[in-house]
Structure formats: C-alpha cells, structure tokens
C-alpha positions as CSV (number, residue, x, y, z in Angstrom):
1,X,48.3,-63.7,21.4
2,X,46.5,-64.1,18.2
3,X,43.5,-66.4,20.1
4,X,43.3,-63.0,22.3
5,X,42.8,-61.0,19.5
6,X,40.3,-63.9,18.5
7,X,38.2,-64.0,22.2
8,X,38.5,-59.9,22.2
9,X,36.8,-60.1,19.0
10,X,34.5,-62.7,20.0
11,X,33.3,-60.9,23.2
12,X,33.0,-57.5,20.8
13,X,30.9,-58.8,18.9
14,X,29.1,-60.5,21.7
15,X,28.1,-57.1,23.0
16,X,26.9,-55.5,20.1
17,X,24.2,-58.1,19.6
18,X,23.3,-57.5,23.3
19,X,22.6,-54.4,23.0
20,X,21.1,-54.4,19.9
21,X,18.8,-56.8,21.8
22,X,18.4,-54.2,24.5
23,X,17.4,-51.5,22.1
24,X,15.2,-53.5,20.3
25,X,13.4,-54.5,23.7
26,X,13.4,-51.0,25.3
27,X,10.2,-49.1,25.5
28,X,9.2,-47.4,22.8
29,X,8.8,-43.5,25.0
30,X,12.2,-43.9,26.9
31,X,13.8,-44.7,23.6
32,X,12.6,-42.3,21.5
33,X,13.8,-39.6,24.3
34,X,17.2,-41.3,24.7
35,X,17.4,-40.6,20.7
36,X,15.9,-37.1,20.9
37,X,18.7,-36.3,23.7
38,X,21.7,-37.9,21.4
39,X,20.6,-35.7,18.5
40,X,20.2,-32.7,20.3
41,X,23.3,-33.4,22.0
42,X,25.3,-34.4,18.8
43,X,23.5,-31.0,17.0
44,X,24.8,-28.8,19.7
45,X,28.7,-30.0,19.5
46,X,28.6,-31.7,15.9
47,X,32.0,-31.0,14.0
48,X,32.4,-29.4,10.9
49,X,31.8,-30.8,7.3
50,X,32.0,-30.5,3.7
51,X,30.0,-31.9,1.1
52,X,27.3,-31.6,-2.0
53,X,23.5,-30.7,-2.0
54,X,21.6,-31.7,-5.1
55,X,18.6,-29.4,-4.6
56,X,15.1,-30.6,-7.0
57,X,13.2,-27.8,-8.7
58,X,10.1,-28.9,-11.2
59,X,12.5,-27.4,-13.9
60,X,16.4,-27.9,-12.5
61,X,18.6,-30.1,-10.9
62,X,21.0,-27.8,-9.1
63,X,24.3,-29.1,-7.0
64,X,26.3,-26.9,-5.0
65,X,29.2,-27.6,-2.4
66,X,28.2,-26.4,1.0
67,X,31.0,-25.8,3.8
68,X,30.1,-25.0,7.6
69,X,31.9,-22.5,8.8
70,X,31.8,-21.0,12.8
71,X,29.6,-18.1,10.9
72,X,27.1,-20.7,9.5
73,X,27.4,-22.9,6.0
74,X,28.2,-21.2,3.1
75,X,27.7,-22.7,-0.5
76,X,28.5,-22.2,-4.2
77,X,26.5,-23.4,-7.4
78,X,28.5,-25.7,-9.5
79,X,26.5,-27.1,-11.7
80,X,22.6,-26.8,-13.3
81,X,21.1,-29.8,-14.9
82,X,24.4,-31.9,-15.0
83,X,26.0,-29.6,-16.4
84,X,28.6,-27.1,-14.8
85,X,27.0,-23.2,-14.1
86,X,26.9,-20.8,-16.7
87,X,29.8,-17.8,-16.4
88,X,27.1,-15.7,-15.8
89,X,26.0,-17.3,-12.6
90,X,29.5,-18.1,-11.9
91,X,30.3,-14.8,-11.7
92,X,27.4,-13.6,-9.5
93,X,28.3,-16.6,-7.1
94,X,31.5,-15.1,-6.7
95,X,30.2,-11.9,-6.6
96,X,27.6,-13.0,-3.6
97,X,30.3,-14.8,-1.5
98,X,33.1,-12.0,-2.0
99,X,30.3,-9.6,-0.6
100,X,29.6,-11.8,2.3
101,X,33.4,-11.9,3.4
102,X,33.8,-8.2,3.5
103,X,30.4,-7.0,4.9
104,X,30.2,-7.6,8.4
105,X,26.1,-6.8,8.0
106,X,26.1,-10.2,5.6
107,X,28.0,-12.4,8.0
108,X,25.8,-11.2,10.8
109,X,22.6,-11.9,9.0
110,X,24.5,-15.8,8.0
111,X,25.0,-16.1,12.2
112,X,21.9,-15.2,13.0
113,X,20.2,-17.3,9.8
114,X,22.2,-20.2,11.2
115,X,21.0,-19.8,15.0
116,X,17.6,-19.7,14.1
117,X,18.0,-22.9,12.2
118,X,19.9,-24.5,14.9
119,X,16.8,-23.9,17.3
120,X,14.1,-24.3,14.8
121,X,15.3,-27.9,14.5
122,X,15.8,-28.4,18.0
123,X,12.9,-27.3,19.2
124,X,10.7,-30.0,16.8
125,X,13.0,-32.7,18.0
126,X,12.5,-32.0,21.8
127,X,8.8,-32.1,20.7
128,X,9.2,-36.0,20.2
129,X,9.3,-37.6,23.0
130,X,6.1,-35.8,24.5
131,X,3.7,-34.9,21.4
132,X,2.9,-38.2,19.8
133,X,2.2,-41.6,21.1
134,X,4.4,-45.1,19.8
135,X,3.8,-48.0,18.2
136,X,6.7,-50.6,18.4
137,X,6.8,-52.1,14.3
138,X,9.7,-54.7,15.5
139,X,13.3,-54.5,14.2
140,X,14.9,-55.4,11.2
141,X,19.2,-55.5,11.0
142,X,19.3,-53.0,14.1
143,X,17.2,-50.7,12.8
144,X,13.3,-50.8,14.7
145,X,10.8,-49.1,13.6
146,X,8.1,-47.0,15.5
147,X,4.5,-45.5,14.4
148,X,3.8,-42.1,15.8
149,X,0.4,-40.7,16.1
150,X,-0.4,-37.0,17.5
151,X,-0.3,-37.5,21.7
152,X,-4.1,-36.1,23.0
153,X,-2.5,-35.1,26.1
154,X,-0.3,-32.6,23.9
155,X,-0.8,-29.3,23.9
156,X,1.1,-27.4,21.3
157,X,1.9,-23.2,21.7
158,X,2.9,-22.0,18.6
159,X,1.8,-22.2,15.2
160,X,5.1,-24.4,14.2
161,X,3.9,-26.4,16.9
162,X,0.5,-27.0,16.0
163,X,1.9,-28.2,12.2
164,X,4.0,-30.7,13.5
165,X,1.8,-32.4,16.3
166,X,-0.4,-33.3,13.4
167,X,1.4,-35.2,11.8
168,X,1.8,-39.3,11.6
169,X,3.9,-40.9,10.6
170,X,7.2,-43.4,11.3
171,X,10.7,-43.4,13.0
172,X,13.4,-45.4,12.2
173,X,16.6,-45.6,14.9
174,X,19.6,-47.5,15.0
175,X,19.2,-49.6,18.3
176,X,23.1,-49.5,18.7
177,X,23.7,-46.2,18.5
178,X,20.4,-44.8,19.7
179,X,20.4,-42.5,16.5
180,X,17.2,-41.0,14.1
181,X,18.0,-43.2,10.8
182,X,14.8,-41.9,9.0
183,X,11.5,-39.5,10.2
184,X,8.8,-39.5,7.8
185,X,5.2,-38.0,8.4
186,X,2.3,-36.4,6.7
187,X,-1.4,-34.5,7.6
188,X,-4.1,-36.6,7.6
189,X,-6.0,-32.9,8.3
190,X,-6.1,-29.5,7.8
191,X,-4.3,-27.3,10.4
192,X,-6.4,-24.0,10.7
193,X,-5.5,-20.8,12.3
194,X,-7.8,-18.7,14.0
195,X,-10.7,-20.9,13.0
196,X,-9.2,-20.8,9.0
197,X,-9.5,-17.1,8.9
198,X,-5.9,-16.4,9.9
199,X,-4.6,-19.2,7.7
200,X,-4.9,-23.1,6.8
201,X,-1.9,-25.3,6.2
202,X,-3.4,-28.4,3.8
203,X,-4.1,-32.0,5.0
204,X,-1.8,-33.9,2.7
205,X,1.7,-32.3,3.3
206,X,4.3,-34.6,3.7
207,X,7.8,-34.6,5.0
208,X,10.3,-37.1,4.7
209,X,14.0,-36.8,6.8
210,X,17.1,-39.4,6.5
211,X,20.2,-39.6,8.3
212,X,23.6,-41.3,7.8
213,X,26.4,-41.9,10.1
214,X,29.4,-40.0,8.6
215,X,32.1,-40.6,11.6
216,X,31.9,-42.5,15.0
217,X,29.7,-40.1,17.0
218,X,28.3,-38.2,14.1
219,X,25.1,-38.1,11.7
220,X,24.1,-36.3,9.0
221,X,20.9,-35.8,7.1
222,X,21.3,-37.3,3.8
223,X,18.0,-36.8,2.2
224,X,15.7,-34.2,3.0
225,X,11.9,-33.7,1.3
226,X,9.5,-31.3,2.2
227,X,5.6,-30.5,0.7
228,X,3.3,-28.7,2.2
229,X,1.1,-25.9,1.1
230,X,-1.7,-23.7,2.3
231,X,-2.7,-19.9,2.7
232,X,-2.1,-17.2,4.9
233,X,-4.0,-14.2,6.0
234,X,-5.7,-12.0,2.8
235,X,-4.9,-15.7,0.8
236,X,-1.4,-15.3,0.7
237,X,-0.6,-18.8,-0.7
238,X,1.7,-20.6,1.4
239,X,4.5,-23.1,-0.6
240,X,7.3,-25.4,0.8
241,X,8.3,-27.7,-1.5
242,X,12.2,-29.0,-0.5
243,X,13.6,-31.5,-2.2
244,X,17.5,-32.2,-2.0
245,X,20.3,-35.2,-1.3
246,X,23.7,-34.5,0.2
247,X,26.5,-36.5,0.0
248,X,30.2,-36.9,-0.2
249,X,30.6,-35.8,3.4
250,X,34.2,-34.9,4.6
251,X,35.5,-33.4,7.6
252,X,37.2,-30.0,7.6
253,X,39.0,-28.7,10.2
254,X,37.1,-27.7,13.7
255,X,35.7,-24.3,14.2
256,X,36.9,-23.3,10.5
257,X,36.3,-19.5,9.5
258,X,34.6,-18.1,7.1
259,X,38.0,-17.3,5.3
260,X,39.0,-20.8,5.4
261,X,35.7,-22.1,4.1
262,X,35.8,-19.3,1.2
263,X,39.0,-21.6,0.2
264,X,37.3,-24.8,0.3
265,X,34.6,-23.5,-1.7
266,X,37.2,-22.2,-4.3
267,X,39.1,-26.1,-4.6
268,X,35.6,-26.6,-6.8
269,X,36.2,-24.2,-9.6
270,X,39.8,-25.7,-10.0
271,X,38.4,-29.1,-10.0
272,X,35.8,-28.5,-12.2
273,X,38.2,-26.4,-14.6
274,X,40.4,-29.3,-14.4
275,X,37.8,-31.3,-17.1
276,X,35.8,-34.8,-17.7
277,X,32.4,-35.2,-16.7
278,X,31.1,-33.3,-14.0
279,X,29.5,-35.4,-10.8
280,X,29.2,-34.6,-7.2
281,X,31.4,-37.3,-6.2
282,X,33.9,-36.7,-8.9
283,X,34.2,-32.8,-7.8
284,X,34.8,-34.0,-4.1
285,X,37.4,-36.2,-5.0
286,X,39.4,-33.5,-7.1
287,X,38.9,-30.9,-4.7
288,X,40.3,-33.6,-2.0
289,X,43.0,-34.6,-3.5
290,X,44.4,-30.8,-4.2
291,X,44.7,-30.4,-0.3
C-alpha cells in the first residue's frame, strides 16, 4: 500500500509539471483569455472573506477590517499610524455602521456601490484578451510573464475604456492554475477628451494589481496601487492616488448578512481592548480565536 501512496504521488506530481509545461507553451492570446474567463468566473461566484486593508495616505497609515457581506463589504477603522483609533473616530465608526444596519436607503446605496464595482472590474478584465497585443517573457517557477502593448485593431467606447487601452505594461499568471498573479501598467501618453478640451488624463499614471491564492479555487488581490491624475472640464483637477495591502484573509460563512458581518466587525474592538501591541495579524488572530 504504502508504494501506492508512493506511485500516486509520483504520477501527481508528474502532471503538475506537465501542465505547467503546457501553460508555459500555450499561446500567449488563448491564454490570457482562458485567465480572463477564470477570473471573471471566480469574481462572479467567489465566496465570502474577512480580512485587513492597510490603506497609504501621504500623512497616515490607516488599517481597517473589511467583511463581505451579500449587501457588499463593510469595514471599520482600527487603527491610525500603528496605533489603535482615537474614541472619537471610534465612536463615529460605530455611529456610521449602526446607521447603515437600520436605514434601508444606506444598505441600498452599499448594493448598488458594490454592483457597480463588480462590473467596473469585469468590464476592464474582459477588455484583456482583445485590447492589447502579447509578448511571451518566458516563465520562471510557474509563473510566465507576458508584455502587453495597446492592440491597433482596438477600438475602445467609453472614456474608462480609452484609459485603460493605453496602457503597457506586464502580466504575470500562474500556468497551473491559469490565474492573474500580478497586472502592472502605466501611460506612456496623454489620454485627451474631446481633443483636451473635455478633459486630459496625464501620461505617466501608473497602476499596479497583485493577487494571491487564499483557498483551492479562490484569489484575492493582495496589493493594490493606483496614480493617476489629470483635469476635467472647467480644470476640475482629477486625482486617484490608491495605495493599500490586504491580508490575513479568512473565510466567513457563505452568503453572510449584513447583521452577521456587523458581528465580525465587532470581534475587533474586543480584541483590540484585550491589549499588547496592535498589528493586523495580531487582531485577526484574536478576533479568530473568540469564535
């Protein structure tokens, strides 16, 4: 029995290097759309998760814990500059999330916050496989890399559209499991609207995306960075400057409410309360073991 075990093994391991071989040897526009289709697919029945966002700000490092909920995520501040919120701002964070579980207007406005995300993000991904040309950079441990360049033949629709076909930049995707492990790109141009009198969005921007497995079938986005600028109509200056790492992802129960993510959220301020030095990690840990 135990030289079974030993072949079964054998033979597992066997097919893993094949198709990491496979991936690594599949053409660069079929995989990229194979990707594209596991994301969207994973995005549309992902489960449900917990975990901490460090958000950067030129003058604060601010962590929350962020639940998802059937109503959308919902988050609470825990902690400014390493050091845990302020009463005041406790108490308007409780404030802010005992409003949203009694106003149906607020959870309403979370749904529909959440939907618009949901497509926003699958709308740039579909845009992948069709809007920029590939360049196979070879692979390294299972994860190959791929140039992109805007696609001539692309013809983008909407202004969102126009942005992001600009860009170059490089993929990185897990041959094995056909998954987006990073997505970085910038503009080499400027993007004008309506010949630059409607608006200009500023060659230079830069975006930077990374994922990480977190179960069998499931990724998350890990690290997320975001800077671009430009102005709008009447020189409205335009700003989007995101910088924020997540972490300590653990799953919560499938299709959880708002009610039962208002709890979750709550486990922080016991585990904080609870003393020692605050960390994301640490906080996760506490609130985890209180289950």
């Amino acid at each position: 029995m135990r030289a079974v075990w030993i072949l079964a093994g054998i033979l597992a391991a066997a097919s893993a290097v094949c198709s990491a071989q496979q991936g690594a040897q599949e053409e660069p526009g079929k995989l990229v759309r194979e990707v594209v289709y596991n994301e969207l697919h994973d995005h549309d029945l992902h489960g449900y998760w917990r975990y901490w966002v460090e958000r950067h700000s030129p003058n604060d490092v601010r962590v929350e814990e962020q639940v998802e909920t059937s109503d959308g995520p919902i988050a609470r501040a825990v902690s400014s500059n390493g050091q845990p919120v302020s009463e005041q701002v406790a108490e308007k964070e409780e404030t802010r999330l005992r409003e949203l579980a009694s106003s149906p207007g607020e959870r309403a406005n979370l749904r529909q916050s959440y939907r618009d995300d949901e497509k926003r993000v699958g709308r740039i991904l579909a845009m992948l496989p069709d809007a920029f040309a590939f360049q196979d950079e070879g692979t390294d441990n299972g994860i190959r890399h791929l140039r992109f360049s805007p696609s001539p033949s692309y013809s983008a629709h909407c202004i969102e559209a126009r942005v992001f076909h600009q860009l170059s930049g490089d993929l990185f995707i897990d041959v094995r499991m056909k998954r987006m492990k990073k997505l970085e790109g910038h503009l080499n141009d400027n993007v004008d609207f309506g010949m630059g009198l409607l608006g200009r969005v500023n060659k230079g921007g830069w975006f930077r995306m990374v994922r990480t497995q977190v179960s069998p079938t499931e990724w998350k986005t890990e690290r997320l960075e975001v800077h671009m600028n430009g102005r709008a109509l009447l020189f409205k200056t335009l700003a989007h400057d995101t910088s924020e790492v997540r972490g300590g992802f653990e799953a919560v129960p499938p299709k959880m409410s708002l009610e039962q993510g208002l709890r979750v959220l709550n486990e922080t301020v016991a585990a904080r309360q609870a003393g020692g030095q605050f960390s994301p990690v640490a906080m996760l840990r506490s609130a985890g073991a209180s289950d």
